[in-house]
C-alpha positions as CSV (number, residue, x, y, z in Angstrom):
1,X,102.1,-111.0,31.3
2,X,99.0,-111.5,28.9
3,X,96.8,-111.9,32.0
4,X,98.0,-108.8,33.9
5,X,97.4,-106.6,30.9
6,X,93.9,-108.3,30.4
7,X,93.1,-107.9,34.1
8,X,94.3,-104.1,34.0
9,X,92.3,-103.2,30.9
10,X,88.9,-104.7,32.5
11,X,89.9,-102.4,35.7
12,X,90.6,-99.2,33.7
13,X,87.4,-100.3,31.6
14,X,85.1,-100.7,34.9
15,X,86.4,-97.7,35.8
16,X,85.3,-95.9,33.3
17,X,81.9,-96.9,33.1
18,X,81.3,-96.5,36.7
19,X,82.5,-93.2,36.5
20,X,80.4,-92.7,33.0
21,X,77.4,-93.8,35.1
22,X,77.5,-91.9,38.2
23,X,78.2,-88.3,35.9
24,X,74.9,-89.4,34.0
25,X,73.2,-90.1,37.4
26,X,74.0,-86.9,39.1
27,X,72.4,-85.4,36.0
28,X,69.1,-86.8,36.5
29,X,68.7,-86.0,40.2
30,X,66.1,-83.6,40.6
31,X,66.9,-80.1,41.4
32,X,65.2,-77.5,43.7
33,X,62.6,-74.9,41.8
34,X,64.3,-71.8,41.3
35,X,62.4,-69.4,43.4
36,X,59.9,-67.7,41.0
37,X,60.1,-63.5,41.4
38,X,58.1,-61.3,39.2
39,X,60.4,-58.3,37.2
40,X,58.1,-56.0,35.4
41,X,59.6,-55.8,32.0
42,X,60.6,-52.3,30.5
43,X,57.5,-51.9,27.9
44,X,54.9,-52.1,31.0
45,X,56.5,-49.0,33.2
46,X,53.7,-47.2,35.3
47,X,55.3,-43.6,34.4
48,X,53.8,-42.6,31.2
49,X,52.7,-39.1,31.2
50,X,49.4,-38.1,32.4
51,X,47.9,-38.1,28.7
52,X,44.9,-40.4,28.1
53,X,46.1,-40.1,24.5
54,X,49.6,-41.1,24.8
55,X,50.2,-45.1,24.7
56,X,52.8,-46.2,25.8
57,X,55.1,-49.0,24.0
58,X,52.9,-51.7,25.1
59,X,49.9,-50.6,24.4
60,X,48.5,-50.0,28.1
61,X,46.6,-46.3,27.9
62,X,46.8,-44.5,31.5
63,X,43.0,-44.8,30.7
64,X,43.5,-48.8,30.6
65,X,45.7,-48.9,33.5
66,X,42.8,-47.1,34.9
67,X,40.6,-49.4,34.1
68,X,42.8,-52.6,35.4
69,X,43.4,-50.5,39.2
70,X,39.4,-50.8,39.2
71,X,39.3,-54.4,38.4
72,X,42.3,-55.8,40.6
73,X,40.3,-53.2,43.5
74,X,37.2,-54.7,42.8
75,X,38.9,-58.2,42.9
76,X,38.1,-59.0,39.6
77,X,41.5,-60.5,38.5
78,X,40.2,-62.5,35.4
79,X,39.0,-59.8,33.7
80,X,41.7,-57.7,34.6
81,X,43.8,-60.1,33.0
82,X,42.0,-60.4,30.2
83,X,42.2,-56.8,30.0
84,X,46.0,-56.4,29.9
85,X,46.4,-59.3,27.6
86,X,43.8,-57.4,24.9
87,X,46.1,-54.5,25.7
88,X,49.7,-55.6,25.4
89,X,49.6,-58.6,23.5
90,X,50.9,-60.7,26.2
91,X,50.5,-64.2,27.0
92,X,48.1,-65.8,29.6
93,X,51.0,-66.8,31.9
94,X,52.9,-63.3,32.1
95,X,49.3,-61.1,32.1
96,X,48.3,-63.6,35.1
97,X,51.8,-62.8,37.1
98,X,51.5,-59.3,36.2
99,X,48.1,-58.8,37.7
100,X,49.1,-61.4,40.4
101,X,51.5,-58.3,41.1
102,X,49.9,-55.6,40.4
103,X,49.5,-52.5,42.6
104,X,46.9,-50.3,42.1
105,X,47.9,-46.5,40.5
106,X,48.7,-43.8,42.9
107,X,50.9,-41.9,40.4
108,X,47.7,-40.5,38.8
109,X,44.8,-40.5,40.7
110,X,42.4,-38.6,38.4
111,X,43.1,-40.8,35.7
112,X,40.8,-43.5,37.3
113,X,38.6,-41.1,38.2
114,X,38.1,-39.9,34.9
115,X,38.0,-44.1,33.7
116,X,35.6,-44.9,36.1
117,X,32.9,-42.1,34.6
118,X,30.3,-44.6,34.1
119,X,31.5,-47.3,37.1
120,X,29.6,-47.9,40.2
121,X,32.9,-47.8,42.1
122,X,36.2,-46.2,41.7
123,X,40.0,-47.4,42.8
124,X,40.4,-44.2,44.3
125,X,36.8,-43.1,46.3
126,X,34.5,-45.9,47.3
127,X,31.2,-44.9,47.5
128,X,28.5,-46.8,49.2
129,X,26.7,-48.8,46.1
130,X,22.7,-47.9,46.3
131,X,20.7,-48.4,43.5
132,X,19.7,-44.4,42.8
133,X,23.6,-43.7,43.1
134,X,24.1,-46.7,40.5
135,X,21.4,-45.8,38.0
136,X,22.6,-42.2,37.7
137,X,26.4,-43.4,36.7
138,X,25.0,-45.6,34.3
139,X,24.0,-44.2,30.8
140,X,20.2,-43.3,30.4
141,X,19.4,-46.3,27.8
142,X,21.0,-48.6,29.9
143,X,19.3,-47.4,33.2
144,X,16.2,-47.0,31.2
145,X,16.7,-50.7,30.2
146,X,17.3,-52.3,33.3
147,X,14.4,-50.2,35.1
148,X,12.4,-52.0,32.2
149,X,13.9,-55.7,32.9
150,X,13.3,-55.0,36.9
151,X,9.4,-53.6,36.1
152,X,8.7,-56.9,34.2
153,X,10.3,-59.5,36.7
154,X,13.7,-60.2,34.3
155,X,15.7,-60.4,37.5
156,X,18.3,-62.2,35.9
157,X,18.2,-60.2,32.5
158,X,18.5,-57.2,34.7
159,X,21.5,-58.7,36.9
160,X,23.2,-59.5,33.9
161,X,22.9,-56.0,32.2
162,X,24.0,-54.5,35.5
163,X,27.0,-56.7,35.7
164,X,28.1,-55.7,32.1
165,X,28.1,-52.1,32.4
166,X,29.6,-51.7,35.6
167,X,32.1,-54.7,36.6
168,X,30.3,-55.4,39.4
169,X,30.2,-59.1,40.7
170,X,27.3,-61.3,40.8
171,X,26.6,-60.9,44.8
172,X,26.5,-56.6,44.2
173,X,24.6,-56.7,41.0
174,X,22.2,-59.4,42.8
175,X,21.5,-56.8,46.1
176,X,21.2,-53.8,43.7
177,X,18.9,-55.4,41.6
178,X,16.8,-56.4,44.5
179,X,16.5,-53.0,45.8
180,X,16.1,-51.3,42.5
181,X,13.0,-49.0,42.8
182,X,10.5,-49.9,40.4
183,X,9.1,-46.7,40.3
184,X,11.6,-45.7,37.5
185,X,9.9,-48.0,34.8
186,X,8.4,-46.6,31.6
């Protein structure tokens, strides 16, 4: 009777570790990625009233989201991100899915006009980019300055300048720099 007792508690015992092992097993088998879908949250609604004063809870301006439907336009996504992440204090991963997502303003189209005052191109009306049309959006120093970079062969200088105050890429800024007309330095 000692031996049948002995053999039933190393059965029951097997049994139990098997069945400890397999739970612990089916635990670590790898799971399928939850599909990844963007939810704008609450604080970064496109609706705030048509006030460049007003802010709205997180910190994006109409004048801002202005400014971002000209960057993603202009396919410009880093510094669109960097942008919105100055703006709203989010972090890198949640301002990159937000401007992975982003759809550029149609609620208020004069607010990126009115953003884009001093921008070679607008969200709303592209214009075709010469360098007369440029120069007269940009502010007189810095027009004055860049006529002064082209006039003493500071290509680059000038390219960079051209890039800063307008958000132009490298390629655009490199053409209009190229045709600038010397005839404007002083």
């Amino acid at each position: 009777m000692d031996a049948v007792l002995w053999i039933i508690a190393i059965v029951v015992g097997l049994i139990v570790v098997v069945a400890i092992l397999a739970v612990a097993l089916r635990g670590m088998r790898p799971k399928l990625p939850e599909p990844q879908v963007f939810t704008p949250s609450p604080t970064t609604a496109r609706t705030a009233p048509a006030s460049s004063a007003s802010a709205s809870v997180s910190g994006l301006t109409p004048t801002v989201i202005a400014e971002i439907d000209r960057l993603v336009s202009a396919g410009q996504k880093i510094h669109a991100i960097k942008l919105y992440r100055d703006h709203s204090g989010v972090g890198l991963k949640e301002a990159k899915d937000r401007i992975e997502h982003w759809s550029v303003s149609t609620t208020a189209p004069h607010l990126a006009a009115v953003s884009n005052a001093t921008a070679t191109r607008s969200s709303i009306t592209p214009t075709a980019m010469t360098p007369s049309s440029v120069r007269a959006s940009l502010a007189p120093s810095v027009a004055t300055e860049i006529d002064r970079m082209v006039a003493g062969d500071s290509a680059i200088a000038a390219i960079k300048a051209l890039r800063q105050h307008t958000g132009l890429g490298l390629k655009e800024s490199k053409e209009l720099i190229e045709a600038w007309p010397r005839t404007h330095a002083s």
